[in-house]
N, C-alpha and C positions, 0 to 999 in steps of 0.2 A: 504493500500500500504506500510506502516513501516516496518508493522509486519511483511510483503516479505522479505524487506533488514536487517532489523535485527535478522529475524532468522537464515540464513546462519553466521553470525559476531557473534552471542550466541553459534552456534552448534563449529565455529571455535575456538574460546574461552575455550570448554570446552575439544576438543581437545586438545590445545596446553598445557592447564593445565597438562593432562592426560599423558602427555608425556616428562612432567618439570621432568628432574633431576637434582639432588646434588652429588657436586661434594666435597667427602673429601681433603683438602688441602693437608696434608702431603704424602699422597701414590699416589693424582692422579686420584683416586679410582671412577668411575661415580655412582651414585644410581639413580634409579628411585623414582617421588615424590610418586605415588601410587604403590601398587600390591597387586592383586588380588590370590585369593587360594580357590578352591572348593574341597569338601569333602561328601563326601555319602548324594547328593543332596543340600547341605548346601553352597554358598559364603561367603565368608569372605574379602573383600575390607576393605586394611589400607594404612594407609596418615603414610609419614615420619615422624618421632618426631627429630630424628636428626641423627650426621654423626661422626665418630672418629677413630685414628687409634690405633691400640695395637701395642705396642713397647716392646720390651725385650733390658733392657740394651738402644744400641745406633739403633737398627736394629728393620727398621718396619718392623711389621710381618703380617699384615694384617690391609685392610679399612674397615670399617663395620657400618651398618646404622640399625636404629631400627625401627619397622614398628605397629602402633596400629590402632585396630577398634576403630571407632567414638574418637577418642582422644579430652579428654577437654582439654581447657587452663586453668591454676591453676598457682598455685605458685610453685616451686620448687618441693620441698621438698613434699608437697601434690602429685603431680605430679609424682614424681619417686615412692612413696610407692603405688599411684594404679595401676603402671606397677608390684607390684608382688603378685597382688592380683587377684585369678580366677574367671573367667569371660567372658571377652570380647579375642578376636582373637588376637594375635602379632607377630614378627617378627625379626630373626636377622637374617644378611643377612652377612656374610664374603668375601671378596676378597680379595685371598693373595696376595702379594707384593714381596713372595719369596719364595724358595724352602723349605718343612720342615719334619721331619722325623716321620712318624710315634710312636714312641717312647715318641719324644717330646711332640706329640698333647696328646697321652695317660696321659702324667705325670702331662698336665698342668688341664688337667678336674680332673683330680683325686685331686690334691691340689686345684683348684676349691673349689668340692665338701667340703670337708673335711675343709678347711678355711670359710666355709660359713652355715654350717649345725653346731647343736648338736652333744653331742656324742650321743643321743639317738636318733635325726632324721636320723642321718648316719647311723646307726643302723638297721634301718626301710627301709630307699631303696637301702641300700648296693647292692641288687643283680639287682635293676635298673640300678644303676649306672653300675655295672660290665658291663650288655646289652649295654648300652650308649656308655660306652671307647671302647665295643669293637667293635665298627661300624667302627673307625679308624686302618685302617688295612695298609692303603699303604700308601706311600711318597706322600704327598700331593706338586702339582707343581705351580708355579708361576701362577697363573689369575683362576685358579681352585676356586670355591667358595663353602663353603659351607653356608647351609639356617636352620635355625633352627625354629619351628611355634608353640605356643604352642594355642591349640587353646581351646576354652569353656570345663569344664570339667575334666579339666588338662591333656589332652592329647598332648601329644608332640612328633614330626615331625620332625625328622633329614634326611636329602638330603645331601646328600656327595659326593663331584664332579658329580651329575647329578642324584644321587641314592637314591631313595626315601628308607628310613629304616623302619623295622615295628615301628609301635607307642607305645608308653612308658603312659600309662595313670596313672598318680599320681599328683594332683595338690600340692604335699609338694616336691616330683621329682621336677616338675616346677618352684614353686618357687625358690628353691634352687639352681636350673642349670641358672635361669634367673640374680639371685644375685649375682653370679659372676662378671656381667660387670655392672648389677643394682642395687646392693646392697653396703651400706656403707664401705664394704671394696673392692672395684672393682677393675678391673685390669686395666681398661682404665678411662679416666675423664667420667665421666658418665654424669655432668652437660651437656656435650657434645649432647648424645643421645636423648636428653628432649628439646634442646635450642630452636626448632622451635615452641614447646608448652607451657615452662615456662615462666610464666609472670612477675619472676625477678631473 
């Protein structure tokens, strides 16, 4: 007779779980705690690692949350360096906060790239990256999101305002586009993105 009433209080449970979002402070910004992505038969179910917003100057310019398969808890620093290592499935998930030019999104992935690569790795996916920036074609508008996935294999997955883009498969592509916001010189706090999984 338990197991009657506490199956319904498990099953609800693991809904309500299912449906937990985080909310970034500064913009506002809601995330969800899971999301799922399917691929040529394949699911990919990731748990939030954390939430943060990118700022230029004094203007937030978007909220954005980072999303891994099976995510361990580690220490920091362990931690962010197996987000740029292939593998497992991830996720970055943008929501603007404001209107922004196409121009600008171009200029800021290109200095990305280029602040985060060799000269010989830039070298090497120069003509990915070209494909990449030039996904950004229009004025991006306030609550518009863009989703970036990079998943086993280093294939990677750009969605721009609703528009799924062909896939970019380079796992040193990957890495390098992911370092931007997860790598030691990143443009937002990145301790940020980890906090829910680092253990100090």
């Amino acid at each position: 007779m338990k197991r009657m009433f506490l199956l319904p209080l498990i099953l609800l449970a693991a809904a309500a779980a299912a449906q937990e979002s985080v909310q970034e402070p500064s913009t506002g910004k809601s995330f969800p705690a899971v999301v799922k992505y399917s691929r040529n038969g394949n699911e990919y179910p990731m748990s939030l690692t954390g939430v943060t917003v990118r700022k230029k100057l004094v203007f937030k310019v978007y909220g954005m949350a980072h999303y891994a398969q099976d995510p361990v808890k580690a220490p920091k620093e362990e931690v962010l360096g197996a987000m740029l290592v292939d593998g497992k499935a991830r996720q970055i998930t943008m929501d603007f906060a404001r209107d922004v030019d196409p121009e600008k999104i171009r200029d800021a992935y290109t200095d990305g790239f280029r602040e985060n690569a060799t000269a010989g790795e830039l070298k090497s996916i120069q003509p990915l990256v070209d494909q990449f920036v030039g996904f950004f074609a229009k004025e991006v508008k306030e609550n518009q999101q863009f989703i970036l996935r990079w998943l086993p294999g280093g294939i990677v997955i750009a969605t721009v305002a609703g528009e799924e883009k062909a896939p970019i498969t380079s796992p040193l592509f990957a890495r390098v586009l992911w370092s931007i916001w997860l790598g030691k010189d990143s443009i937002v706090d990145r301790d940020d993105l980890v906090a829910r999984i680092a253990t100090n």
